[in-house]
N, C-alpha and C positions, 0 to 999 in steps of 0.2 A: 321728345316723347311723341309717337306717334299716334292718330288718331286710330289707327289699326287694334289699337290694345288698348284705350281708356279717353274715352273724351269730356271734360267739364265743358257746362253751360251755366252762367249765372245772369238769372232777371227775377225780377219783384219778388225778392227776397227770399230766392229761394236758389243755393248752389245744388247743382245734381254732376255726379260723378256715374258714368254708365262705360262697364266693363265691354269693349269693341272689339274683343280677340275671336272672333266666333271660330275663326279657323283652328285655333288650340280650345273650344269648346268654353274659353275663358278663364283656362286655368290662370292664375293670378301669379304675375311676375314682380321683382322687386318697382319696375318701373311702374306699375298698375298701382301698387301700394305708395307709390311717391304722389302718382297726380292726387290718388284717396289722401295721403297725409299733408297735403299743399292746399285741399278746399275743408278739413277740419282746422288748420290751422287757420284759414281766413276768418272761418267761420268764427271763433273761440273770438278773433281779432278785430272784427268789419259789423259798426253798428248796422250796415243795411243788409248784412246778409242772417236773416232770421232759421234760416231751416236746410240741413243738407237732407238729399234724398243719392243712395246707393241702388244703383240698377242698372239690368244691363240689355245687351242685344242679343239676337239668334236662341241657337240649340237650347243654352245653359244658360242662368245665370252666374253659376263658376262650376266647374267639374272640379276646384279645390286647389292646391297648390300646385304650381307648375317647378317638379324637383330637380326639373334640366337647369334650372336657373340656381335652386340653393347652392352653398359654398359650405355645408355642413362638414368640417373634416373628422371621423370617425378613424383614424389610421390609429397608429401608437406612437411614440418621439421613442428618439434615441435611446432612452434606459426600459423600454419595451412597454412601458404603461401607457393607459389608454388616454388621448386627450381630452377627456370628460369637461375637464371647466372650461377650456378654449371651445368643446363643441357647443356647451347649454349656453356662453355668453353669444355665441354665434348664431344658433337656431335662437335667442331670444328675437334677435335684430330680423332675422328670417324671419320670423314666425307671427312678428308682428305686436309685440305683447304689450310694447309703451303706446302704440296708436290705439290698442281697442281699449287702452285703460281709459286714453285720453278720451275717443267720443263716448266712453259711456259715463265721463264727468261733467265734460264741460254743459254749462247750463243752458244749452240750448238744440230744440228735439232734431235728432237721426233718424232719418225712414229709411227702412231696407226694405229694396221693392223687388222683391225677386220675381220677375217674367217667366221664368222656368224653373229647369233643375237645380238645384242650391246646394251642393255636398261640400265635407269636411270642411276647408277653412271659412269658406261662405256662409253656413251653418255656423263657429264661433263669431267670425262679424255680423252676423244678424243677433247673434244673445248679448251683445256687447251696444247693442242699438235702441231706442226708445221703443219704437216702431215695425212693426214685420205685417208687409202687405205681402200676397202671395196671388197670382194668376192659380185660375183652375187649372193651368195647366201645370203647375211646380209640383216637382214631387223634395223631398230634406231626407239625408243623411249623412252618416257621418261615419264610413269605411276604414279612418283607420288601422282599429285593431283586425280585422280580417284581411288589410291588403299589405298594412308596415307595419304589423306589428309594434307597434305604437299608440298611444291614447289620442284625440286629440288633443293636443295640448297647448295651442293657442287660447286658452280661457275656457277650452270647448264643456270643458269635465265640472266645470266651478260651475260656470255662468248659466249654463243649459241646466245642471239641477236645479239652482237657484230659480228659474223659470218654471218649469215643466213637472219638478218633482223627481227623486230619485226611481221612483217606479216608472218612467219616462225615459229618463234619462239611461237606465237600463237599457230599454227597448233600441234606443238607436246609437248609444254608444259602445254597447258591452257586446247587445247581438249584432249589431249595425245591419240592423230593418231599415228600409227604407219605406216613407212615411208619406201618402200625397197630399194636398194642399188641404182639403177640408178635415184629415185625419189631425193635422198639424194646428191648425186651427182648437178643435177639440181635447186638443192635450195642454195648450196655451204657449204654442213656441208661434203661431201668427196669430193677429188681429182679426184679421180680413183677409176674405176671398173674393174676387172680382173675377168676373170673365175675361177671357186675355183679351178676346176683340175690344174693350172696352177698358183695359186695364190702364194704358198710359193716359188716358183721361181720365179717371179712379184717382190715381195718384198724384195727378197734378191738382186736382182738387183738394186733394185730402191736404200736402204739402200748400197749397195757397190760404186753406182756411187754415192752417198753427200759423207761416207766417204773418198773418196779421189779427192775430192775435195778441193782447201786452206782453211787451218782452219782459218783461223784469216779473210777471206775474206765473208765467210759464215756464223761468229758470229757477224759482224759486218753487215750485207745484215739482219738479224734477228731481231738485236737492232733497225738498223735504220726505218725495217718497223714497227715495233712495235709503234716506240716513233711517228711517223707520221702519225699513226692512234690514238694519243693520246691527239695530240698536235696541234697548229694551223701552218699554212703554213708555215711561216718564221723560224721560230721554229724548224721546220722538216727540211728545207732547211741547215739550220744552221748545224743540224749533221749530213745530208748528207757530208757538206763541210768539216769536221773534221772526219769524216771518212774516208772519201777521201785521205785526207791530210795523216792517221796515213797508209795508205794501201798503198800509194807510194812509203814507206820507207822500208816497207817488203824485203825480200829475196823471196816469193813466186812472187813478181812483178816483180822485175827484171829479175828472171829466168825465166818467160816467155814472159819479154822485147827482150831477150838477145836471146832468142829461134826463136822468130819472124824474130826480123832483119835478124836472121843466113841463116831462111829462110829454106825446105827441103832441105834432105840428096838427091845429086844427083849420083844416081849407076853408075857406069863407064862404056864405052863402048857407 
């Protein structure tokens, strides 16, 4: 894999995966999707690595799939019908759908840091993410149905209502408006807006305070909001309670039980 199309860096506990294709404006190739599913899998795996961050260089941070690269076959087989299940098991694996299930479970937080432009499949991997920081300069959409005649369908249709609201989700899946950073903001598909000159420091802050942060208290604060947007009240309440219960017994709890009580260091004199 070449650094030309996706490079990983990992230190203090924080793996970052930043999209390098600027020449293809970062359209996203199977390769780009391997090094992204080689630092979630670490991550899922590697007590020291606490936190992935998703970002990239140049123009874009993706202008969306790159479809020189799919292997989608739409033809018909010998008795003239159309390969329908050979193509949807095939754009599954294209398309990405087991990796953005996977970072939007495993328990531990995703930052999508988009530097720029962020359309269609960048757009599903950000709704699929803990986290969405945006430069002033980023504008979000999701083209689509205006360019393929297609939804998006990497998660984009589920996970972005689930976010932003079907009134939302309208606006840039059905008209595919494009949206700028503080608009995007205001509808709840980002967090934050930082100034680009000052963005890659923004985000390495932001990513170094969740890393050290307790881990077991932050996987579990992930889980539980997850299952209580999924689930009905008592339900929710119910693994709050066991959550609770399992985060008590920590060594991260005590130690700052024990910190509390002790009370500040008082200087002498």
């Amino acid at each position: 894999m070449s650094e030309h199309e996706a490079r990983r860096d990992d230190g203090d506990g924080v793996v970052t995966v930043t999209f390098t294709r600027d020449h293809k404006m970062n359209a996203v190739t199977p390769e780009m999707f391997a090094v992204l599913a080689g630092a979630v899998r670490d991550l899922g795996d590697r007590d020291d690595l606490r936190v992935l961050v998703i970002t990239g260089e140049g123009r874009y941070f993706t202008s969306g799939l790159d479809f020189a690269s799919l292997r989608l076959d739409i033809g018909t087989g010998t008795d003239g019908t159309v390969r329908g299940s050979n193509m949807r098991r095939q754009y599954r694996a294209d398309a990405q759908h087991d990796l953005f299930d996977e970072i939007e479970q495993i328990e531990k937080p995703v930052v999508l840091a988009a530097q720029s432009h962020c359309f269609g499949v960048g757009v599903e991997l950000a709704a699929s993410c803990d986290f969405r920081l945006a430069s002033d300069a980023a504008t979000f959409a999701l083209p689509e149905v205006a360019n393929l005649a297609v939804i998006p369908g990497s998660g984009g249709i589920s996970r972005l209502t689930r976010l932003v609201g079907p009134h939302w989700a309208k606006w840039l899946a059905m008209a595919c408006e494009r949206v700028d950073a503080e608009q995007a903001m205001a509808m709840g598909l980002a967090h934050a807006v930082y100034p680009a000159a000052e963005f890659p420091d923004r985000v390495a802050s932001f990513a170094q305070r969740l890393a050290a942060m307790p881990r077991e208290a932050v996987g579990l604060a992930k889980a539980a909001i997850d299952t209580a947007a999924s689930v009905d009240r008592r339900s929710a309440r119910e693994f709050d309670r066991l959550a609770q219960s399992l985060l008590f017994t920590s060594d991260d709890f005590r130690d700052r039980v024990d910190a509390f009580q002790r009370g500040p260091k008082r200087s002498d004199g």
